[in-house]
C-alpha positions as CSV (number, residue, x, y, z in Angstrom):
1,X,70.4,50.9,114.4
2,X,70.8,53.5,112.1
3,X,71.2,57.1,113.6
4,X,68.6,59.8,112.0
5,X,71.2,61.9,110.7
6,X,72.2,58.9,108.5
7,X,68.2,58.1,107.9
8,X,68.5,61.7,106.8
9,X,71.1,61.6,104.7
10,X,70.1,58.5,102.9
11,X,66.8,60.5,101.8
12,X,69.2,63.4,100.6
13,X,71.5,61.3,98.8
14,X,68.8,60.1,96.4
15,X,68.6,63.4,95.2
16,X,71.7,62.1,92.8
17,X,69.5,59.6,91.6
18,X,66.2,61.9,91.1
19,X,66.6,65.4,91.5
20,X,63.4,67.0,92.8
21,X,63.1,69.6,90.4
22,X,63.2,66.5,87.7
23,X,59.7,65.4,89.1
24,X,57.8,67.7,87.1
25,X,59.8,66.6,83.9
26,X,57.2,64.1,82.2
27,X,56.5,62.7,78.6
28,X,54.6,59.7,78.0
29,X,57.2,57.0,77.0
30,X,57.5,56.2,73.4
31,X,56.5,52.8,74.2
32,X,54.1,53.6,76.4
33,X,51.3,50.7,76.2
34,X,48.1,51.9,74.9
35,X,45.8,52.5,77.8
36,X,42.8,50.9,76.7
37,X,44.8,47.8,76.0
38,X,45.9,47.8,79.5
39,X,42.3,48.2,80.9
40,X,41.6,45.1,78.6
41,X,44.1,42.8,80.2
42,X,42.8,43.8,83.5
43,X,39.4,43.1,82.8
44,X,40.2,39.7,81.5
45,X,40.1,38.1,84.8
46,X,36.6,39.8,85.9
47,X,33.2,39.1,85.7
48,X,32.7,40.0,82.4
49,X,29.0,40.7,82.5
50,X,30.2,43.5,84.1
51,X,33.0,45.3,82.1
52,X,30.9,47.5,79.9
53,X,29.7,49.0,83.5
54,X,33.1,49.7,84.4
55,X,34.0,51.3,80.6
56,X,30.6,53.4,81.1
57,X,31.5,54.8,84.4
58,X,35.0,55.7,83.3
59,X,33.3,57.5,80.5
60,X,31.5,59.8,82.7
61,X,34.5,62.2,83.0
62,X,38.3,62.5,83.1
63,X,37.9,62.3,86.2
64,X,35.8,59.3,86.5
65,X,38.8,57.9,83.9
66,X,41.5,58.8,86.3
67,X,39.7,56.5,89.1
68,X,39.5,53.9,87.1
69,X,43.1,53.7,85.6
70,X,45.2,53.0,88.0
71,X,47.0,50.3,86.5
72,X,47.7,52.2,83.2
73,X,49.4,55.4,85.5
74,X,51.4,52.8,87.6
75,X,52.9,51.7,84.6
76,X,53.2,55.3,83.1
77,X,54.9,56.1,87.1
78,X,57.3,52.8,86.5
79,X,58.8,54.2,83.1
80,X,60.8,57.4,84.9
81,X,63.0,56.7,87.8
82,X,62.4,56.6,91.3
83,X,63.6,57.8,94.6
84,X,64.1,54.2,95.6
85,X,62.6,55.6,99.0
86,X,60.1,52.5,100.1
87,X,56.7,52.9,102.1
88,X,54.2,50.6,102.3
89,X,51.6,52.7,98.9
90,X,48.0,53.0,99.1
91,X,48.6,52.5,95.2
92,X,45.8,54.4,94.2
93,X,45.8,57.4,95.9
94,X,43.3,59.9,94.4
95,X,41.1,62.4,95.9
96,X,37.7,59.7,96.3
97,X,40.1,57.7,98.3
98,X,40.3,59.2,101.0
99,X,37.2,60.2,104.0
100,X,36.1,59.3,107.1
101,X,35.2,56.4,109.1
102,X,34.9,54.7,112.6
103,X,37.7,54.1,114.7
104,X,37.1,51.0,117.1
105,X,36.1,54.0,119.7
106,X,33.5,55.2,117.4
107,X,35.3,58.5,116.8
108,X,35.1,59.8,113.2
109,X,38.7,59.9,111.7
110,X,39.9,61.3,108.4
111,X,42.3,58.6,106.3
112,X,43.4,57.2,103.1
113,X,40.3,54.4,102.9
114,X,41.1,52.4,100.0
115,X,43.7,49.5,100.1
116,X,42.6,47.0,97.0
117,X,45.8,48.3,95.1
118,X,48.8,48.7,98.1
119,X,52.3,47.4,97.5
120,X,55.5,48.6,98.8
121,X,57.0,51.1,96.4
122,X,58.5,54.7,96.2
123,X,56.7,57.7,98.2
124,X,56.4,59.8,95.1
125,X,54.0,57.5,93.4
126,X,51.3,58.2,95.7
127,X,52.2,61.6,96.1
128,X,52.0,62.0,92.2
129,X,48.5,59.9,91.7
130,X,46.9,62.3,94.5
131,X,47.9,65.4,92.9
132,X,47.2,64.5,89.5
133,X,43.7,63.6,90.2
134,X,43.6,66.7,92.2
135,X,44.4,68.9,89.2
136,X,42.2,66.5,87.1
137,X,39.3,67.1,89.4
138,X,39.4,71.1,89.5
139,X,39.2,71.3,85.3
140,X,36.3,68.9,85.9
141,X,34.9,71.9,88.0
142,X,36.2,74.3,85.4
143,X,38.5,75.7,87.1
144,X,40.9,78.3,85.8
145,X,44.5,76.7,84.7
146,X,46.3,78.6,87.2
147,X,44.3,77.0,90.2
148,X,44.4,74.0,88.6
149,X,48.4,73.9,89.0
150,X,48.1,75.6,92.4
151,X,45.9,73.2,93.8
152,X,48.0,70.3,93.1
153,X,50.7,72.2,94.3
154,X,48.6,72.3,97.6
155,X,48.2,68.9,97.7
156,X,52.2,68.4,97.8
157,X,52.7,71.3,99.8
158,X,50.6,69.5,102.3
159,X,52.0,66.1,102.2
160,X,55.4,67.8,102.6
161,X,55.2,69.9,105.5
162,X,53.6,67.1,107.6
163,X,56.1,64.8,106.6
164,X,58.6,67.0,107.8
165,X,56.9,67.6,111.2
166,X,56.6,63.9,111.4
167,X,59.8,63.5,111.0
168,X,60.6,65.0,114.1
169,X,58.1,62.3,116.3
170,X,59.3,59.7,118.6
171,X,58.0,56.1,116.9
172,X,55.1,55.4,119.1
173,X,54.0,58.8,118.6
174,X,54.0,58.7,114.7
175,X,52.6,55.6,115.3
176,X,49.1,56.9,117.5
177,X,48.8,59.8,115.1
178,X,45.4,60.6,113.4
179,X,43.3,62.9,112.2
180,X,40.1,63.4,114.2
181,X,37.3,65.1,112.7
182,X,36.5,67.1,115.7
183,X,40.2,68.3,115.4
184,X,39.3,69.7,112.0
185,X,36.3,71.5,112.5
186,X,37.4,74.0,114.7
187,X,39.6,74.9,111.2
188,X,36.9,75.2,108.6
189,X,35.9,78.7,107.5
190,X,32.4,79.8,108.9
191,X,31.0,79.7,105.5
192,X,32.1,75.7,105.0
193,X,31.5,74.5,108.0
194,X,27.8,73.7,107.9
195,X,28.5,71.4,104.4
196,X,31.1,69.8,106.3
197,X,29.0,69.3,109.4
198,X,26.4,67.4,107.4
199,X,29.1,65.3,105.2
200,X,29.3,64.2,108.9
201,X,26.7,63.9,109.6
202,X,25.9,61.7,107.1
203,X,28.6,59.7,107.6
204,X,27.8,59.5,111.5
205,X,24.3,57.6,109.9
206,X,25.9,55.0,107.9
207,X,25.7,52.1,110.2
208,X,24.8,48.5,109.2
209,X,21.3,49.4,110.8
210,X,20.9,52.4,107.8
211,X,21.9,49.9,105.5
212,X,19.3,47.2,106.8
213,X,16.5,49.9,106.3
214,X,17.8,50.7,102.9
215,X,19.0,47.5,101.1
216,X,16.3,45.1,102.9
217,X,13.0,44.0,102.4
218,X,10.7,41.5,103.6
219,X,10.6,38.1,102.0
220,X,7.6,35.6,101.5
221,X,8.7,33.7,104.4
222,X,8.7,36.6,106.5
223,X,12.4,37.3,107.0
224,X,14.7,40.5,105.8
225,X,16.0,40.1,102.4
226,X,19.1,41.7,100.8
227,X,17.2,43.8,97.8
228,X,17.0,42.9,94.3
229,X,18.9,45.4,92.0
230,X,20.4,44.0,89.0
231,X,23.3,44.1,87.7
232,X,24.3,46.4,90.8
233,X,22.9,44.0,94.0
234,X,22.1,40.6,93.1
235,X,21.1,37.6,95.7
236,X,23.6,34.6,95.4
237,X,21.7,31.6,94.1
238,X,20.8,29.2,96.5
239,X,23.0,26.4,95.0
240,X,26.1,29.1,95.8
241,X,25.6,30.0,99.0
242,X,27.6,26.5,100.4
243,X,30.6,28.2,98.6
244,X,29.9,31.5,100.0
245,X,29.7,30.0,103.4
246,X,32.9,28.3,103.1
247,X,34.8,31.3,102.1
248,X,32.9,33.2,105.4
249,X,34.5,30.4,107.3
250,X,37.8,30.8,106.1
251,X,38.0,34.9,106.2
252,X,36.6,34.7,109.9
253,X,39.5,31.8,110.9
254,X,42.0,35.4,110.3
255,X,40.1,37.5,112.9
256,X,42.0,38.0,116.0
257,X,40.3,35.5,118.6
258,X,38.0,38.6,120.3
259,X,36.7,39.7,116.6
260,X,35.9,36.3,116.0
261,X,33.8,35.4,119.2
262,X,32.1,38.6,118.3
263,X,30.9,37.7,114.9
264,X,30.1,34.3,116.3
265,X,27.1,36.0,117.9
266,X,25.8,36.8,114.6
267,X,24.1,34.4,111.9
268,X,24.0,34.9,108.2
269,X,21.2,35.5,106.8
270,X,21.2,36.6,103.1
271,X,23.8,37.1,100.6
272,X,24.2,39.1,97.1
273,X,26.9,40.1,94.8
274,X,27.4,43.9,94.7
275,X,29.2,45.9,92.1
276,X,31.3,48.5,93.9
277,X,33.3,51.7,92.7
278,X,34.6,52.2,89.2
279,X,38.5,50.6,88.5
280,X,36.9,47.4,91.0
281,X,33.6,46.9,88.9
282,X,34.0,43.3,87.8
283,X,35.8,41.8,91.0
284,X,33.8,39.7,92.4
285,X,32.1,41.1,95.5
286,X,29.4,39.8,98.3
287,X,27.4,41.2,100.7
288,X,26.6,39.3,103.7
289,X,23.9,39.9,105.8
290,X,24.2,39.3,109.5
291,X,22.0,38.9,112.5
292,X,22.7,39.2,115.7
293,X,20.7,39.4,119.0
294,X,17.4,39.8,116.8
295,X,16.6,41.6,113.3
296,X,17.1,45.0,114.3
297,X,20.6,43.9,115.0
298,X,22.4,43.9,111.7
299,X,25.4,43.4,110.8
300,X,26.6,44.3,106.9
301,X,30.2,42.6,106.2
302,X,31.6,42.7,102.5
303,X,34.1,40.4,101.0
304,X,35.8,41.6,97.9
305,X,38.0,39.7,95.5
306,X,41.8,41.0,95.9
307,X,43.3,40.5,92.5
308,X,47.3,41.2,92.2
309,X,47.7,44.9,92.8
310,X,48.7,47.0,89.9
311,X,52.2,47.9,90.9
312,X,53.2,44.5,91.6
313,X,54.4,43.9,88.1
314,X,56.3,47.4,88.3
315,X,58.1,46.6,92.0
316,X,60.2,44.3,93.2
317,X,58.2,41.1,95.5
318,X,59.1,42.6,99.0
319,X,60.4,45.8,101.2
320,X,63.9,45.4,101.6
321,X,63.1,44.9,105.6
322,X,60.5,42.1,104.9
323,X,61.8,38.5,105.7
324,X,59.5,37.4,103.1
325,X,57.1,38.9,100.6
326,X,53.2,38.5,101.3
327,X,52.1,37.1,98.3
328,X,48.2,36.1,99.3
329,X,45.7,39.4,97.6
330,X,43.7,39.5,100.8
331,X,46.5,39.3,102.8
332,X,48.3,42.0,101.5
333,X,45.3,44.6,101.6
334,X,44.6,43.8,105.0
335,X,48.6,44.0,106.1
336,X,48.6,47.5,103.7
337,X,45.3,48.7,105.4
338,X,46.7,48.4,108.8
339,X,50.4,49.9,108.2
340,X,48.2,53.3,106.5
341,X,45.4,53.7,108.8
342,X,45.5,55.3,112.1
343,X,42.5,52.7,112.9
344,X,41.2,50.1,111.0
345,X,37.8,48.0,110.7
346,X,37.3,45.5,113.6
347,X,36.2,43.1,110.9
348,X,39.3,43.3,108.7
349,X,40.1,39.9,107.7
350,X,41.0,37.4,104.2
351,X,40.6,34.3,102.7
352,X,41.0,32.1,99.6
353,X,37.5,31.3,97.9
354,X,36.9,28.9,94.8
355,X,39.6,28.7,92.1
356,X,42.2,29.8,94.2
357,X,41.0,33.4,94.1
358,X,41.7,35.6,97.4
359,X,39.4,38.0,99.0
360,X,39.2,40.1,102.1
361,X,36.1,41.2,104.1
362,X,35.4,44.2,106.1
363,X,31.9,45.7,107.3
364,X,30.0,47.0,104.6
365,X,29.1,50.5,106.3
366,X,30.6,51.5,109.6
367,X,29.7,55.5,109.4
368,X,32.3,55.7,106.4
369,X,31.8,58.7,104.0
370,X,33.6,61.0,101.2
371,X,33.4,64.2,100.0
372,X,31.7,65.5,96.9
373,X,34.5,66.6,94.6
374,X,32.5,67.5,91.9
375,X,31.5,70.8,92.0
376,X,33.8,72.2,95.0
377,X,34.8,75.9,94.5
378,X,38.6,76.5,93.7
379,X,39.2,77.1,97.7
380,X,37.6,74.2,98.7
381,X,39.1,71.9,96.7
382,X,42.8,73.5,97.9
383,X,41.7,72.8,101.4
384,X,40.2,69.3,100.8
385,X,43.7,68.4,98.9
386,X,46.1,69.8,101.6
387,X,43.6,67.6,104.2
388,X,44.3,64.6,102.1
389,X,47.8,65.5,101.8
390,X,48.3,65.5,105.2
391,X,46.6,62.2,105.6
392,X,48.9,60.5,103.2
393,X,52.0,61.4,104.8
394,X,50.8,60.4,108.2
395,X,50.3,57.1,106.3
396,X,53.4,56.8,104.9
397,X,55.2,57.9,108.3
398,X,53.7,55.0,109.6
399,X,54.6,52.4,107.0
400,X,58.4,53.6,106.1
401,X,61.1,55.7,106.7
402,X,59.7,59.2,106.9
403,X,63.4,60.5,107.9
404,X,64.4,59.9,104.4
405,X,61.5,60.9,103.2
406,X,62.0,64.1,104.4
407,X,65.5,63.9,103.9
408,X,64.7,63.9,100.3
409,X,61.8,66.4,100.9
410,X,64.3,69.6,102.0
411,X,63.0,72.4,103.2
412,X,62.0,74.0,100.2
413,X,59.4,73.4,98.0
414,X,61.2,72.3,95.1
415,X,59.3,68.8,95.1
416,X,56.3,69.9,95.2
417,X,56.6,72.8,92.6
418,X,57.6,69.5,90.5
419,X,54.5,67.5,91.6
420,X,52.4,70.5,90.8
421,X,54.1,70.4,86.4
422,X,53.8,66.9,86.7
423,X,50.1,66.8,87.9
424,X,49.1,69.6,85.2
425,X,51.1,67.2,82.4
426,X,49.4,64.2,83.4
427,X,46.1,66.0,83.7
428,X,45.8,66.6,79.8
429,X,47.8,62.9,79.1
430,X,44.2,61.9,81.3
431,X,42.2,63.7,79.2
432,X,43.2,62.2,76.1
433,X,43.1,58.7,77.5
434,X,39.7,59.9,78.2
435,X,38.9,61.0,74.6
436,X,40.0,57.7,73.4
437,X,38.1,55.9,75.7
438,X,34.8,57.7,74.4
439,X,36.2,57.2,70.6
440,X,36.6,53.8,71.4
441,X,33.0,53.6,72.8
442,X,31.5,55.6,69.8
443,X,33.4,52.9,67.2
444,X,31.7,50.0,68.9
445,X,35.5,48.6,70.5
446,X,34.6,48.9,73.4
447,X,30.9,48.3,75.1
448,X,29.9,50.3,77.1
449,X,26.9,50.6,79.7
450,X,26.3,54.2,80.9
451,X,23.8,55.6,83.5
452,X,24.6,52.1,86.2
């Protein structure tokens, strides 16, 4: 077994390869694809009833674009070089993506909580992609330039000094690490803690049982229906609901034999397709509602199409310590979710479904919730990125070698001054993108739907 001071010196060494410093060195490649022609080829594959949702909600903002782009910055990420230092990515890292759920002991934990786009790859992708949206975010907010740059640089800073403190954990230790809510309160300034408290709050009120009362009405044969809301929440058709049940089958054959006993005790009792998010509108996603003991015992599950991510066609098929690569979509986001989070979904499961297509299912609501970026004062936004900073290197620790990682980290800051020029550089590359995007929309190339 390797020794740390080797595991150490590994991360150092690529240093040679990729100087820290030469992070924040970044100019779009001359052959850089044009994004919208990337987002095209995505979409091809999707339901396409839905794109011009998914263009209008990337219009909405730089921001908004950002979110939805993740497979034009993995491919603007795979044109420099790379550390070659592997952890198992979220792949699409940015500020949304992260918040707080339910651990299987109903305590309220802070985590990366979106998986659709993990792969294996270098640590400085995700490090980059959170930045950069941080930086995006606070011009959204209008924030001057110089906190722009010094909140990304916060967001770095973060991820860097708990890597480094990580680094210094025995493995099952590393391993049990989380970030509890009730950890973080007792940190928040007086004058932020009663926004926070209620963003719990809230969250603590997202239950299956909330989204019964909210996405449920009564039907004319007297039983709870899943709500009509075209094109957002539509009921399968009858003559689908064989295929749907067949695909519910297959996901809950993955559960591990207690999960599954568990659901057994609950019936399905409506289903309807739901668009989600902004880059997944157009996958092809159900909502499945459960009974169990009677009708005020819901249970809300989701099953979401899990296309290829977008950093598979940037990476190679495996980590070097894998005996062989996972190549099933629903498979890998359920293996990625559980090497990230401290505590993942009871529910977490996959399955193939018509056409070969593969999908993964997880409860719709189990008190999960997110911040609200948008309109966060320059201070809050530097806390809320070195919070998701953190998080990210705790998920990383977890999922690779964090020794080498912080190895290559240093104890300076030298990376993350680098992350910081690289998020500000990316930040106006974003909002150009974004000005094409609405150019595009205005020229009739692209059709858009705004407002859903």
């Amino acid at each position: 077994m390797t020794s740390p001071t080797e595991r150490r010196r590994r991360g150092r060494a690529a240093r040679d390869r990729i100087p820290r410093s030469a992070h924040g060195r970044w100019i779009p490649a001359a052959d850089r694809p044009d994004p919208l022609d990337v987002l095209a080829r995505q979409a091809e594959d999707r339901l396409t009833d839905l794109n011009p949702i998914r263009y209008g909600r990337m219009a909405d903002s730089p921001f908004a674009f950002l979110r939805g782009a993740a497979a034009v910055m993995a491919a603007d990420l795979a044109a420099v070089p790379e550390t070659g230092i592997t952890v198992q990515l979220c792949g699409d890292a940015h500020l949304l993506n992260f918040g707080v759920y339910a651990s299987p002991e109903r305590a309220l934990l802070f985590d990366v909580n979106d998986f659709d786009e993990t792969y294996p790859g270098p640590f400085e992708w995700d490090v980059k992609r959170l930045a950069a949206s941080v930086a995006v975010a606070a011009r959204d907010n209008g924030h001057a330039e110089g906190r722009v740059r010094l909140a990304a640089l916060t967001a770095a800073q973060g991820y860097a000094r708990a890597m480094r403190r990580l680094a210094g954990f025995g493995e099952l230790d590393v391993w049990y690490a989380r970030i509890d809510v009730e950890d973080i309160l007792p940190l928040v300034r007086k004058s932020r803690r009663k926004r926070v408290e209620a963003t719990l709050d809230k969250a603590r009120r997202r239950t299956s049982l909330q989204a019964f009362d909210k996405l449920t009405e009564q039907g004319e044969d007297g039983r709870r229906r899943i709500i009509s809301d075209p094109p957002l929440l539509e009921p399968v058709p009858r003559d689908e609901l064989r295929r749907v049940g067949k695909i519910f089958d297959d996901y809950r054959a993955t559960l591990a034999e207690d999960r599954g006993i568990l659901l057994d005790r609950f019936r399905m009792v409506d289903v309807a397709r739901k668009v989600v998010g902004v880059g997944s509108v157009g996958t092809r996603c159900f909502v499945l509602l459960m009974e169990g003991r009677d009708e005020r015992d819901p249970l809300f599950l989701q099953i979401k199409e899990a296309g290829r991510s977008v950093l598979e066609a940037h990476l190679p098929a495996a980590r070097p310590d894998a005996e062989a690569p996972v190549v099933h979509g629903g498979h890998r986001v359920v293996t990625g979710q559980r090497l990230l989070q401290a505590a993942s979904d009871i529910f977490l499961g996959w399955t193939t479904g018509p056409a070969g297509r593969h999908f993964y299912g997880r409860q719709l609501r189990d008190m999960k919730g997110s911040v609200e970026v948008a309109g966060m004062t320059p201070g809050d936004l530097r806390g809320y990125a070195d919070l998701c900073g953190r998080a990210l290197a705790r998920a990383h620790a977890r999922s690779g070698d964090r020794l080498a990682v912080a190895g290559y980290l240093g104890g300076s800051d030298t990376f993350a001054e680098a992350v910081a020029d690289f998020a500000v550089l990316y930040a106006d590359r974003t909002a150009a993108d974004h000005a094409a995007l609405l150019a595009a929309i205005d020229a009739g190339a692209v059709a858009a739907r705004r407002g859903v």
